[in-house]
Structure formats: structure tokens, C-alpha cells
N, C-alpha and C positions, 0 to 999 in steps of 0.2 A: 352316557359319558358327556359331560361339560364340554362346549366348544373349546373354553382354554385349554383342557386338556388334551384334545384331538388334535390343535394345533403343535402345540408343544410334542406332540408322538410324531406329528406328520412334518416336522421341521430336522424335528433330531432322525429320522428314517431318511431324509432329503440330504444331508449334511452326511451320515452314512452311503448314502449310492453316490457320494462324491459332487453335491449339489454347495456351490457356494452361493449363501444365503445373505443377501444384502437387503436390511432396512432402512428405509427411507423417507423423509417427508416428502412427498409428492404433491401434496393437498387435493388430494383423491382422485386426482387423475391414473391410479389403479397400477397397480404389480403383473408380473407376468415373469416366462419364463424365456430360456433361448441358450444356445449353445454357439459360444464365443471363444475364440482364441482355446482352442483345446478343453475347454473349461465347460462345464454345466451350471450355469446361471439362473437364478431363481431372485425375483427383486418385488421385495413384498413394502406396499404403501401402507407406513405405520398410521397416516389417519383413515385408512377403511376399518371398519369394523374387524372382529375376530372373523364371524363368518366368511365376510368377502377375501379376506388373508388367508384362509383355511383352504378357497374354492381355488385359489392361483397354485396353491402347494399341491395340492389334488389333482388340477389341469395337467401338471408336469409329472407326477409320480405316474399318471394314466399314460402317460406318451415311456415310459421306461420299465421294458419287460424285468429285471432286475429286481425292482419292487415285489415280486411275487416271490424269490429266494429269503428275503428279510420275514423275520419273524412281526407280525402287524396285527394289532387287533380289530376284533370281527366289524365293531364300527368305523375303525379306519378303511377296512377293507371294502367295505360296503359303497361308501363314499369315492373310492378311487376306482369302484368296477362301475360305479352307474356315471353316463353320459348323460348330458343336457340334453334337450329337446332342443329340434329348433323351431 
């Protein structure tokens, strides 16, 4: 499956678990996630690449057991049970 498309599965499943999805120009000083004001916040820097956008929506879907009652496919899945190395 196409990174554009993984993203696109993994934004619209984030927006489902009640994720508000803010893009922005940051000039790649990079997206991340956090939980504000009763809200789940997800802030993706529209000049990083698809990949690095993909890996910020991933970081937070792993931190939210909820994600596993959503219907996800096998390469979304995959992506959101493997951890980095450090």
C-alpha cells in the first residue's frame, strides 16, 4: 500500500478515536501529539514528507488502546504495533 494512502487511513482512524488533526506549516520543525484542554491533539508539519506525517499519526495511535476496536488494515496495523528502536 502507498504511503499516501496509509496516511490518509491513519488520519481518518485518528479523527475517528476523536483525534483533532491540525496541519501546519512549521518549516519542519516536525508534528507530534498531546492531549490538551480535554481534547486529543495530533499536529502534523505539512513540509515533512508523507513518511515523517505517517510516523507522528502512528506515534499517537500506539499510545491509544482504542485503536485496536477500529477496523485497520494489516499494513496500518503493522506500522502502529512496531516500536522504534532506540
Amino acid at each position: 500500500m502507498q504511503a499516501v494512502t496509509l496516511l490518509a487511513e491513519a488520519a481518518d482512524l485518528a479523527r475517528r478515536l476523536d483525534y483533532t488533526l491540525r496541519e501546519e506549516y512549521l518549516d519542519g520543525a516536525g508534528g507530534g501529539h498531546c492531549f490538551f484542554g480535554g481534547k486529543k491533539w495530533l499536529l502534523l508539519d505539512v513540509t515533512q514528507s508523507v513518511d515523517e506525517q505517517l510516523s507522528v499519526i502512528t506515534d499517537a495511535l500506539r499510545t491509544d488502546d482504542a485503536v485496536w476496536r477500529m477496523p485497520v488494515s494489516p499494513q496500518l496495523a503493522g506500522m502502529i504495533r512496531v516500536s522504534r528502536a532506540a
